[in-house]
C-alpha positions in Angstrom: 86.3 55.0 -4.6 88.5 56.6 -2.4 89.3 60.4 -2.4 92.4 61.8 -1.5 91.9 65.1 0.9 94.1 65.7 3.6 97.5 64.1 2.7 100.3 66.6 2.7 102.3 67.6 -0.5 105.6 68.9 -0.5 106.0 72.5 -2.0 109.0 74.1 -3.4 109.9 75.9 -0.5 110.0 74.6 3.1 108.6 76.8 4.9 110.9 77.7 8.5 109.8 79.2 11.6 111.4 80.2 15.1 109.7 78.8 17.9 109.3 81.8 20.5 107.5 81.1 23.8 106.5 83.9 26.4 108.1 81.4 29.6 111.5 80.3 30.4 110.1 76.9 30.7 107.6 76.3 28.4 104.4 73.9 29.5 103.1 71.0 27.6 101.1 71.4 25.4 97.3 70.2 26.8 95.0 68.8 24.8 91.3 68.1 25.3 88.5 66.5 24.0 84.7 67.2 23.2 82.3 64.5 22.2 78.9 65.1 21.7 77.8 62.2 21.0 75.7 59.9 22.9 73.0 56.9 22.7 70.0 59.9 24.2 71.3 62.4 21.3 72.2 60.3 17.9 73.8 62.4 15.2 71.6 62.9 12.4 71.9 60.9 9.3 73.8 62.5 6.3 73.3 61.7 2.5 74.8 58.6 0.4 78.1 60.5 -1.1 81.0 59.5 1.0 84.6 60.8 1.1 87.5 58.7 2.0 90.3 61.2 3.8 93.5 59.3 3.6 96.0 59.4 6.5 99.7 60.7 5.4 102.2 58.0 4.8 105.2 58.0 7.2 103.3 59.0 9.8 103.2 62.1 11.6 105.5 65.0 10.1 105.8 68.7 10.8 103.0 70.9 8.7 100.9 74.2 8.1 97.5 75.3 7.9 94.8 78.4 8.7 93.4 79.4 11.9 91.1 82.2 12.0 90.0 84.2 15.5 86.6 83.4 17.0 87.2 85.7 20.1 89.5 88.8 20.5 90.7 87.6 23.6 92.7 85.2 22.4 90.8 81.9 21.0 91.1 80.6 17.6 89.9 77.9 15.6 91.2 75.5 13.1 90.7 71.7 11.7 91.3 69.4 14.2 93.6 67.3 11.8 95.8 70.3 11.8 96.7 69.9 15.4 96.4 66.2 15.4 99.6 64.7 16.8 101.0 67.9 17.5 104.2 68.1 20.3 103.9 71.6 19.9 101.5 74.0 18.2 102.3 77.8 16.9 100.7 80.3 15.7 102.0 83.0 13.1 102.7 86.6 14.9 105.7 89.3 13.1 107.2 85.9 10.9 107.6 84.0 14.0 105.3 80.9 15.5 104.2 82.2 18.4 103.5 78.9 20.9 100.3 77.8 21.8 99.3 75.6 24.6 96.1 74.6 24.8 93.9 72.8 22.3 89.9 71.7 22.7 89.4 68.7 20.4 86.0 68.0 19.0 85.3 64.2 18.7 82.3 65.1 16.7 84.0 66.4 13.1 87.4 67.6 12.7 87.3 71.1 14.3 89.8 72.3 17.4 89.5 75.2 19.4 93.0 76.7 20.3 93.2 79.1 23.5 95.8 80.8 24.8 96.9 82.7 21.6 97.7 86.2 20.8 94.8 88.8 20.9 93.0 89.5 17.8 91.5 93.0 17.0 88.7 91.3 15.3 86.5 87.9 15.5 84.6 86.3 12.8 81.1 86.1 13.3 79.8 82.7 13.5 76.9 80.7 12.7 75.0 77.4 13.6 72.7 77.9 10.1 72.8 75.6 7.2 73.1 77.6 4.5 71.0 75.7 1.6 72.2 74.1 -1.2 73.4 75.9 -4.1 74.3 78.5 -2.1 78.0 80.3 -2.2 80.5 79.8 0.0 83.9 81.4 0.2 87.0 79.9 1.6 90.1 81.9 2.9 93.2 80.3 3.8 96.9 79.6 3.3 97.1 76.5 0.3 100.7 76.3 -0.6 101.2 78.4 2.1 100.0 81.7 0.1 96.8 83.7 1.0 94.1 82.3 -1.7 90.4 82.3 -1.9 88.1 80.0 -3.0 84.6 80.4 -4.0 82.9 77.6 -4.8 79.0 76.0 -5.0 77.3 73.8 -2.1 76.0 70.4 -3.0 74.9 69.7 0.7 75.6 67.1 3.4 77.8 64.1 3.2 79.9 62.0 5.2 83.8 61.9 5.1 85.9 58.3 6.8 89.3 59.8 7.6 92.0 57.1 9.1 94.0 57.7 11.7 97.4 56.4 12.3 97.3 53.5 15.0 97.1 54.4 18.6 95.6 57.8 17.8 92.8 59.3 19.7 90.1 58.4 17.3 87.3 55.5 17.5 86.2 53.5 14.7 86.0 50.8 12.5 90.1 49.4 11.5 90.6 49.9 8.0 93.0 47.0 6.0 95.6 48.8 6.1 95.8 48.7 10.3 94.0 52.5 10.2 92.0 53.7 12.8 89.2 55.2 10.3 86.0 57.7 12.0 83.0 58.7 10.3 82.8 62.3 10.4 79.8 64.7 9.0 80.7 67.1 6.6 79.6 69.6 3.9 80.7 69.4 0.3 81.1 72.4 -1.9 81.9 71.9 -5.6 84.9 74.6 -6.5 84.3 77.0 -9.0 87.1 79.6 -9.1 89.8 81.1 -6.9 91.6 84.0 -6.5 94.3 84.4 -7.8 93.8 82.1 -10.5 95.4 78.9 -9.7 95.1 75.0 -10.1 96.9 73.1 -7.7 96.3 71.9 -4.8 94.4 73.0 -1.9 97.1 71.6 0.6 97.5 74.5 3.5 93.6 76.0 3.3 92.7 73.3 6.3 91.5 75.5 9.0 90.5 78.2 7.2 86.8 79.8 7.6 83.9 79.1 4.8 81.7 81.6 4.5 78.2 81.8 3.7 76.9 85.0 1.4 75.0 86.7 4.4 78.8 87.3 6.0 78.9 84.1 8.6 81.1 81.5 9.4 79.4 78.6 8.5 82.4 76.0 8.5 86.5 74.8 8.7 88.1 74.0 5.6 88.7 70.4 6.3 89.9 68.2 3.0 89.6 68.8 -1.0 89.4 66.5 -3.7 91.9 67.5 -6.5 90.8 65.6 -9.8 86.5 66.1 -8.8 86.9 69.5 -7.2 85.1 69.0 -3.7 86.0 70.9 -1.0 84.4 69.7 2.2 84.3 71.5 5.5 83.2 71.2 9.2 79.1 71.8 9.5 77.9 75.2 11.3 76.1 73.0 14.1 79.2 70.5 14.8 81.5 74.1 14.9 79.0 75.7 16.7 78.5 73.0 19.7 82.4 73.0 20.2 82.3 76.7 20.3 80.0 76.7 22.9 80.8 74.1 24.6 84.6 75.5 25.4 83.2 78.2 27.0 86.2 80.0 25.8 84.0 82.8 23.1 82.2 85.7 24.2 82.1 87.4 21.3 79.1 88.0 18.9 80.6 90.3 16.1 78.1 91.4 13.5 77.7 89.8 10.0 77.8 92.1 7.0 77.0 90.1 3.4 78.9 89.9 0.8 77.6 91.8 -2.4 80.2 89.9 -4.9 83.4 87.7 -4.9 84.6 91.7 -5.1 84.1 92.4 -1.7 84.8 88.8 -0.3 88.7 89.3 -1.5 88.6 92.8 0.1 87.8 91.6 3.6 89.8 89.1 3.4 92.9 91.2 2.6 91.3 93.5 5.3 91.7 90.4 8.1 94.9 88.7 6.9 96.5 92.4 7.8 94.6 92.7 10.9 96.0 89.5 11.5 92.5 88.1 12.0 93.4 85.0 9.3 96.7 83.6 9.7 99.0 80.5 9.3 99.1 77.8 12.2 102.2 75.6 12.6 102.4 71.8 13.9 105.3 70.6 15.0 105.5 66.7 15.9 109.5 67.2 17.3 109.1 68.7 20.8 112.5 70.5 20.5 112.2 74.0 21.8 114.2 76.6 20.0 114.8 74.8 16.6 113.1 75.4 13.3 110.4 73.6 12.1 109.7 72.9 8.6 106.3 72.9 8.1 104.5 71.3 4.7 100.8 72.7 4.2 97.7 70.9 5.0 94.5 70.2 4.1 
């Protein structure tokens, strides 16, 4: 049965930005691509439960996630849906989206690495560990465009089939609906509160980083399922490998636990004011100097 995760839903308010861009003539924005994979290195085998991601009707469309910083110099990560299709990509800096031009695509899950952003003052410590199930995670990030966090249960590895529009970059197996659909490993987490209190929809946390309770970045928000209360994110090893393989993060910032969901809210207030956590823009219209109207992802 499939489960609906990443489409966009329209919020009450659109949100508008001003594109800025540090050049008189801004340069296109490059994307590239890492792919693990190979015959020699197989991807290991994930469990039975399966997730259907469905692609947004329409086609692409202008949108909003979370990026958080991996490295103070300037490189950030998101989900790589969030910058799918992208003519231009910004970052939020002082209510503006501050342009972005390079993107590092991983072909593995749906993680991106974005470089070339402003400096960060702090960089989430990351980590290749799978944290064991039942443990808990908490997720930071921007759904309907408003700083929430989620803390929630994890049921373990599974596999998620997200279509792509035809003629995108992905490779698969064609779906009936003409869809471009790849199989993508992910981790599933079963919701079990947020803060502030809230029911709807987790459109706008995409991007945003999972934590485990020892303090590490153990995942990208990546999709949700509204009625059975999934969340499902990038594993630590698929983010890890695209870290490491942009050679873009020299930073190894220290992890400090979390005693309670007490302290997990406090930090992250603490990094959305550092600007450590903050809201990344896609716009599909290259049109420099107009504003964009972004609808959240997830």
């Amino acid at each position: 049965m499939a489960r609906r995760g990443c489409l966009p839903l329209l919020v009450s308010a659109v949100l508008a930005l001003l594109w800025v861009s540090e050049t008189t003539r801004a340069p296109t924005l490059r994307i590239e691509e890492y792919d693990p994979r190979s015959p020699r290195r197989p991807l290991p085998q994930w469990s039975d439960e399966a997730f259907v991601i469905e692609d947004r009707p329409g086609g692409p469309a202008d949108s909003m996630g979370t990026t958080f910083a991996v490295d103070r110099q300037g490189t950030w990560l998101t989900a790589g849906h969030v910058t799918h299709d992208c003519a231009r990509v910004g970052i939020e800096e002082g209510g503006v989206a501050r342009e972005v031009f390079h993107v590092v695509a991983s072909r593995e899950a749906d993680a991106a690495l974005v470089r070339g952003g402003m400096p960060s003052g702090q960089s989430l410590p990351l980590s290749d560990a799978m944290p064991p199930p039942g443990s808990v995670g908490y997720h930071m990030g921007f759904p309907g465009g408003q700083p929430t966090l989620v803390i929630s249960e994890l049921i373990g590895a599974a596999r998620a089939r997200r279509g792509r529009t035809e003629g995108g970059r992905a490779e698969g197996a064609r779906s009936e609906a003409g869809q471009v659909e790849e199989s993508q490993p992910v981790l599933a987490w079963a919701e079990r509160t947020r803060i502030p209190v809230g029911d709807g929809t987790l459109s706008g946390i995409s991007g945003g980083p999972v934590f485990a309770e020892d303090g590490h970045v153990v995942g990208v928000n990546s999709a949700a399922t509204d009625r059975r209360g999934r969340i499902l994110t990038v594993p630590p090893d698929a983010m890890s490998r695209l870290v490491m393989a942009s050679r873009a993060v020299s930073d190894r910032p220290v992890a400090y636990p979390f005693i309670d969901p007490g302290e997990a809210l406090a930090r992250f207030q603490s990094w959305l004011a550092q600007g450590v956590i903050r809201r990344i823009f896609c716009d599909v219209d290259d049109h420099a100097g107009q504003l964009t109207g972004g609808r959240p992802k997830r």
